[in-house]
C-alpha positions as CSV (number, residue, x, y, z in Angstrom):
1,X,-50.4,164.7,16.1
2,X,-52.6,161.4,16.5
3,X,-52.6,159.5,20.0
4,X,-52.1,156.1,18.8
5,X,-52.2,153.9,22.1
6,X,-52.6,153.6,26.4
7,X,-51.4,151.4,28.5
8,X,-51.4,151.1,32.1
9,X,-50.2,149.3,35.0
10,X,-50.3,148.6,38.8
11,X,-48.8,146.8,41.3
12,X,-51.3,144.2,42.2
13,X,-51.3,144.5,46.5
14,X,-54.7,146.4,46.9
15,X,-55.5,148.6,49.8
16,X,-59.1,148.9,50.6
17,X,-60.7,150.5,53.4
18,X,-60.4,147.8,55.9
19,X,-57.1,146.9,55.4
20,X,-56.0,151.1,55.3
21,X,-57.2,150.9,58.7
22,X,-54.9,148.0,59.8
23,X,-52.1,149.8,57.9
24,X,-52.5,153.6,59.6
25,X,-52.5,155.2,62.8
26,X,-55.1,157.3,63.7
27,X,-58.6,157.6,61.5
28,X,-58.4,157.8,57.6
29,X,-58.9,161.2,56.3
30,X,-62.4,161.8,54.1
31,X,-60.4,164.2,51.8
32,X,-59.2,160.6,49.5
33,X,-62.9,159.4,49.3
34,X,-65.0,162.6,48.9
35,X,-62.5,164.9,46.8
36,X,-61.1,162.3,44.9
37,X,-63.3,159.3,45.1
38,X,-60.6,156.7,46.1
39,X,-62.2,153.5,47.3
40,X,-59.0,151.5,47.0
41,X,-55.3,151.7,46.4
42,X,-52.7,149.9,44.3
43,X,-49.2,149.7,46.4
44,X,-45.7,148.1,45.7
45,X,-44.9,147.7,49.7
46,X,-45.6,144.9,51.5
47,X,-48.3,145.3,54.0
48,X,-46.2,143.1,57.1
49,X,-43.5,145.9,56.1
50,X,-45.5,148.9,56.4
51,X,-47.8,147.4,59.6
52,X,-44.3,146.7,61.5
53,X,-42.3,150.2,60.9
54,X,-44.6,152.6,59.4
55,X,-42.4,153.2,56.2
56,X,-40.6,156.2,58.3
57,X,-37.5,154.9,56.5
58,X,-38.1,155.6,53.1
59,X,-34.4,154.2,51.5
60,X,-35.5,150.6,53.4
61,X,-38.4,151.0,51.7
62,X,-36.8,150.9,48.7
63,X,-34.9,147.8,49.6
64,X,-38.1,145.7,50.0
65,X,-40.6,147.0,47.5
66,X,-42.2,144.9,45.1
67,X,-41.2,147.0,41.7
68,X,-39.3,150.4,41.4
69,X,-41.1,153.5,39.4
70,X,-38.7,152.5,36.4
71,X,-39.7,149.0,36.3
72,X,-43.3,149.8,36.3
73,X,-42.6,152.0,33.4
74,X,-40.6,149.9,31.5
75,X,-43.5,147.1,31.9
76,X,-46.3,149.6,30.8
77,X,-44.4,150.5,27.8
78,X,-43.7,146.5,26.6
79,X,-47.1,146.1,26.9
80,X,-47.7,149.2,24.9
81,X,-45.6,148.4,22.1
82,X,-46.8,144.6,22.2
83,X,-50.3,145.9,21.4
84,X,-49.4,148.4,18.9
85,X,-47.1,146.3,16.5
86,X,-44.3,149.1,16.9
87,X,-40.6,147.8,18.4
88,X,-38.9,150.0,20.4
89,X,-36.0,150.4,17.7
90,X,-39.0,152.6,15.9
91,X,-39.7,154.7,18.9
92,X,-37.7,158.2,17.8
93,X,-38.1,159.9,21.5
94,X,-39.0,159.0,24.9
95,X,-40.6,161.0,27.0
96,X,-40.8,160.6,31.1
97,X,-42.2,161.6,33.7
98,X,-41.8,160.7,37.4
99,X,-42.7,162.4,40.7
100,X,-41.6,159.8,43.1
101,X,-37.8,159.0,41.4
102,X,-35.1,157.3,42.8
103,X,-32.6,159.2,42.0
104,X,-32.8,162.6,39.2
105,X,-29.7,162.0,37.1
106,X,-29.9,160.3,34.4
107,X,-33.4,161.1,34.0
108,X,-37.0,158.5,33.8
109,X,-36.9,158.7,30.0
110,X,-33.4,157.4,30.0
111,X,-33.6,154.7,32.7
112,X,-36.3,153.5,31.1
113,X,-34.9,153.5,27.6
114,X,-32.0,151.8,29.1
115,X,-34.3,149.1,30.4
116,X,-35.0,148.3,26.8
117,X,-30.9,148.4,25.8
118,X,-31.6,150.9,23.2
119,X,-29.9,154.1,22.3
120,X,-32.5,156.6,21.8
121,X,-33.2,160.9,22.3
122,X,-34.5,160.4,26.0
123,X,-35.6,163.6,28.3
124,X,-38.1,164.1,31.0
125,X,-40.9,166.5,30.2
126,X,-42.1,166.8,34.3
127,X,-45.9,167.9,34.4
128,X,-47.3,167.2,37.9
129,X,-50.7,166.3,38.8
130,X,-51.6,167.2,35.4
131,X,-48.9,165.6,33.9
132,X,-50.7,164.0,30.2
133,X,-52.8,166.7,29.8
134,X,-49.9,168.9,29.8
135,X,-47.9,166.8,27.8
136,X,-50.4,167.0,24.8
137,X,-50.5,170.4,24.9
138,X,-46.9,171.0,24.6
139,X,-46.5,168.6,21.9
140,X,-49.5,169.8,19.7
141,X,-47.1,173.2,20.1
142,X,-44.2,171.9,18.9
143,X,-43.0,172.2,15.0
144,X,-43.8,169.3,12.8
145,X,-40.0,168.8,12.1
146,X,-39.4,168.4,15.9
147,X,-41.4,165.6,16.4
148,X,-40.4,162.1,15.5
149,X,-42.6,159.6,13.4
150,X,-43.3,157.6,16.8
151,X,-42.3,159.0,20.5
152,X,-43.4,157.4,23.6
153,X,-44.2,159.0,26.8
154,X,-44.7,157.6,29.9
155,X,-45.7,158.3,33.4
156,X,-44.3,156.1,36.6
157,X,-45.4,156.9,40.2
158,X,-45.0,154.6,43.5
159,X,-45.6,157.9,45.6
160,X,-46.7,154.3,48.1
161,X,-43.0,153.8,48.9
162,X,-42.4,157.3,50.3
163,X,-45.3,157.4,52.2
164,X,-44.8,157.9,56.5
165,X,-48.2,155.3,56.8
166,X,-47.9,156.0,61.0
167,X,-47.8,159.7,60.9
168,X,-49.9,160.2,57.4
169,X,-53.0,158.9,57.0
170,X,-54.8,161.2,55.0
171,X,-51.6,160.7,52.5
172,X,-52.2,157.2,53.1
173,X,-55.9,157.0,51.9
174,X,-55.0,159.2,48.8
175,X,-51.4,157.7,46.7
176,X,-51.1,154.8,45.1
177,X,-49.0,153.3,42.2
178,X,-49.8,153.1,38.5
179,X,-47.3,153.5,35.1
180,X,-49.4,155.0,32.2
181,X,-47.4,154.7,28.5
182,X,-48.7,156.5,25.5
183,X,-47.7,156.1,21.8
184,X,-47.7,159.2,19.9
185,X,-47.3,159.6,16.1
186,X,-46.8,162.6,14.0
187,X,-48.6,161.6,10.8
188,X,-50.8,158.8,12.1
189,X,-49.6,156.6,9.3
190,X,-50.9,153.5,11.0
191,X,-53.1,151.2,11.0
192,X,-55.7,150.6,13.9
193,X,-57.2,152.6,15.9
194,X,-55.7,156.6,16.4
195,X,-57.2,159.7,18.0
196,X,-56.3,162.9,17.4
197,X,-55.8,166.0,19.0
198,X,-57.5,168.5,17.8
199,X,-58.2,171.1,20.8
200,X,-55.4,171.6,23.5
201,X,-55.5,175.4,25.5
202,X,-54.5,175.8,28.9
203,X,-54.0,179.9,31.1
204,X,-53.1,180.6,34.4
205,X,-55.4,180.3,37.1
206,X,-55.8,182.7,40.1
207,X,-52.2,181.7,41.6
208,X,-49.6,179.0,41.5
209,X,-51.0,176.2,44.3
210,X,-49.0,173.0,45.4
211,X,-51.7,170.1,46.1
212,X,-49.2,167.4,46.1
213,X,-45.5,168.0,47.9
214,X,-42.9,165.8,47.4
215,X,-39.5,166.2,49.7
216,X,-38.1,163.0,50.5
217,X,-41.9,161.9,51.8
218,X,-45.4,162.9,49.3
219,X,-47.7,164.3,51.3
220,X,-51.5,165.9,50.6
221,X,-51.0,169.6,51.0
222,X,-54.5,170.3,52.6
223,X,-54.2,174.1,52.9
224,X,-53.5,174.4,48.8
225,X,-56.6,172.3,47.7
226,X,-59.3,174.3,45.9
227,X,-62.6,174.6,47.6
228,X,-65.2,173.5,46.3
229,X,-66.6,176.9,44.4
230,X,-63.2,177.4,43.2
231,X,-63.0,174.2,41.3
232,X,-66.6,174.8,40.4
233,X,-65.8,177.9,38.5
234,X,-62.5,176.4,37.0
235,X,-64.3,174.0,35.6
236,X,-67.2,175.8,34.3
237,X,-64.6,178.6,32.7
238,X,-63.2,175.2,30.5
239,X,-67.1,174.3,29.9
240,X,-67.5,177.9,28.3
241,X,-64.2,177.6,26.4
242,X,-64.7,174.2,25.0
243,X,-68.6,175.0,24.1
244,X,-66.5,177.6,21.7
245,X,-64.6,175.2,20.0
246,X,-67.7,173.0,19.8
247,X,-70.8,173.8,21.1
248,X,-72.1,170.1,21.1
249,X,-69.1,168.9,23.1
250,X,-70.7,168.8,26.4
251,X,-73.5,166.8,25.1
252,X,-71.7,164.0,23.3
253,X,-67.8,163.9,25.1
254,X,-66.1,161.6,27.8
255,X,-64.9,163.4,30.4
256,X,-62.1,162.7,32.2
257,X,-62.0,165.2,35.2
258,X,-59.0,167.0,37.5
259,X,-57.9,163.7,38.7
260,X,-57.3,165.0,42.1
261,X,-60.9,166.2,42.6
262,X,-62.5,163.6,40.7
263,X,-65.8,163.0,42.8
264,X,-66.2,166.5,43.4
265,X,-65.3,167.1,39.4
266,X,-67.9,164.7,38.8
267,X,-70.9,166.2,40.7
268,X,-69.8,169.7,39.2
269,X,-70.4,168.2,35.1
270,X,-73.2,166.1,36.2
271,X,-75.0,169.4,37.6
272,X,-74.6,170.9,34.2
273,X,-76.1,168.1,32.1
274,X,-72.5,165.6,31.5
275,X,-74.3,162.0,31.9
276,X,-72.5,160.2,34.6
277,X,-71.7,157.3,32.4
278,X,-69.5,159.7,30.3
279,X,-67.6,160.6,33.5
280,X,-64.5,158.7,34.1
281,X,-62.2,158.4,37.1
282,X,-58.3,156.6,37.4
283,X,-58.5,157.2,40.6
284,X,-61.2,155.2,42.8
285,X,-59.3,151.9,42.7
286,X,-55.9,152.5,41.6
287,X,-55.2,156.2,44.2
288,X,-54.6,158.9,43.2
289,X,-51.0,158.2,40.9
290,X,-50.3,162.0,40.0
291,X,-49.1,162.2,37.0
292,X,-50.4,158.8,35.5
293,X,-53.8,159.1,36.5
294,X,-55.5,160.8,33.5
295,X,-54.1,157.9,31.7
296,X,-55.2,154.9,33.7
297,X,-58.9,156.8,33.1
298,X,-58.0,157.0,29.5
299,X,-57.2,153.4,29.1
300,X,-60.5,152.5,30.4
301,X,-62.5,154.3,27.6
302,X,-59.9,154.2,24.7
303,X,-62.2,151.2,23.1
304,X,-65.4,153.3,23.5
305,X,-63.7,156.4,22.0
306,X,-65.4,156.8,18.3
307,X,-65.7,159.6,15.6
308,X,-69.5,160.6,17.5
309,X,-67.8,160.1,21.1
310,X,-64.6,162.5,21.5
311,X,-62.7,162.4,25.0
312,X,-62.2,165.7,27.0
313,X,-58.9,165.7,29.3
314,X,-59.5,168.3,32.2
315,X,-57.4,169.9,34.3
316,X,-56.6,172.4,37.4
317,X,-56.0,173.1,40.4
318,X,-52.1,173.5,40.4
319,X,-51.9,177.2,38.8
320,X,-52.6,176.1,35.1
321,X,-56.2,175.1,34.1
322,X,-56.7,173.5,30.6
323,X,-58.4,170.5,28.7
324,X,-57.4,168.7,25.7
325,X,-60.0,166.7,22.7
326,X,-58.8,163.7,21.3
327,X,-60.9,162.4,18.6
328,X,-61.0,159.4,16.5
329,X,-60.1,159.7,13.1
């Protein structure tokens, strides 16, 4: 199974600190900046709207925001296919993924598909805060006869629009918006540029945890985050795995961390020898887009990734704990 493209996209109203301030009530939580390393956030409300009423009302929310999760998606995957020469007529499956929908039935993939005006096989494949890495791994499971010559999965969040900015704030200083499209081929019978996965495990950790909730509002769950010696020995348990499948991984990888825990991921592989250059976040100034965050971090490497330089997906922190390697080929 070969990862043949990334694309990713934002809204582009920017939050930074200053203006989170003006936007809040209360003081900003440090949670955002020291767990996850968010300096700024990408969201598709107007400020004047959220300033004036908070967001408490999350359906007239709806009404005024700038793009919807399915529009964001639809425009991440137009730009994937522009880049990678393939039409949407080719694309066998589409995959989706949403945690901030506005309504379930018919599903992302389908609304999205239908965006396009194509009839396709369309089904969500949900994954959380872990959402591509998890979405790898199933796939590299699946039987070769399953999977169509091109399939397109994509991840849309505007967890911004169901925010409650007034009584919030530590949810405030963590969400914001990003679409993150991937083209995936089963033979790789393409030219251009194609990565492969060749490493995809995940287990159980401890217990089943719920960082992120999402009923009618998306809110931090402070009491489920992992402290820090328990993400320290999640990630050092993956550091021991994948230094079986390749003992010089560690020393030549990108990493792309738990997305959620970013800064604190980063300190952890820095401590054990991971240059910081080959530590990458989607988080600092996009927020913290749950499922589509491993992605925007993967976009911002896929030109540096190289048959020397493999990329190392991580993940934990919601009950399941597992990385993924991509490498060129």
């Amino acid at each position: 199974m070969f990862l043949l493209g990334v694309t990713t996209v934002s809204p582009e109203a920017a939050v930074s600190e200053t203006d989170l301030k003006r936007l809040i009530r209360g003081e900003p939580s440090d949670i955002a900046r020291n767990f996850s390393g968010v300096s700024s956030r990408r969201i598709s409300l107007p400020f004047e709207y959220i300033t004036a009423t908070g967001n408490s009302d999350l359906l007239e929310g709806w009404k005024v925001a700038t793009i919807s999760p399915t529009a964001l998606g639809a425009q991440a995957v137009r730009e994937l296919l522009s880049k990678s020469g393939v039409s949407i007529k080719q694309v066998g499956l589409m995959l989706g993924d949403t945690g901030t929908p506005y309504q379930t039935c018919p599903s992302e993939a389908q609304r999205i598909m239908g965006e396009f005006g194509v009839k396709a096989p369309a089904f969500d494949l949900v994954g959380g805060i872990g959402a591509i890495p998890h979405v790898l791994f199933a796939l590299s499971r699946w039987s070769e006869d399953r999977l169509p010559e091109y399939l397109v999965y994509v991840s849309s969040n505007t967890p911004s629009q169901q925010i409650n900015y007034h009584k919030d704030p530590a949810s405030a200083a963590l969400f914001g918006d990003a679409a993150t499209a991937l083209l995936i081929s089963k033979t790789g019978a393409t030219a251009g540029k194609k990565l492969q996965v060749v490493y995809a495990k995940f287990s159980a950790e401890d217990r089943r945890r719920l960082p992120v909730i999402i009923e009618g509002s998306v809110k931090l769950n402070q009491d489920e985050l992992l402290s820090a010696d328990q993400l320290a020995s999640n990630i050092t348990a993956e550091l021991d795995a994948l230094r079986l499948f390749d003992a010089k991984l560690i020393d030549k990888a990108v990493f792309i961390p738990p997305q959620l825990y970013a800064a604190r991921a980063a300190e952890i592989l820095t401590s054990v020898g991971v240059a910081g250059e080959r530590i990458v976040s989607g988080v600092n100034d996009i927020g913290f887009s749950i499922g589509a965050s491993h992605g925007v971090a993967l976009a911002k490497v896929w030109e540096e990734i190289n048959q020397e330089r493999p990329v190392v997906l991580m993940h934990c922190g919601d009950g399941q704990r597992g990385s993924v390697v991509l490498e060129a080929s």
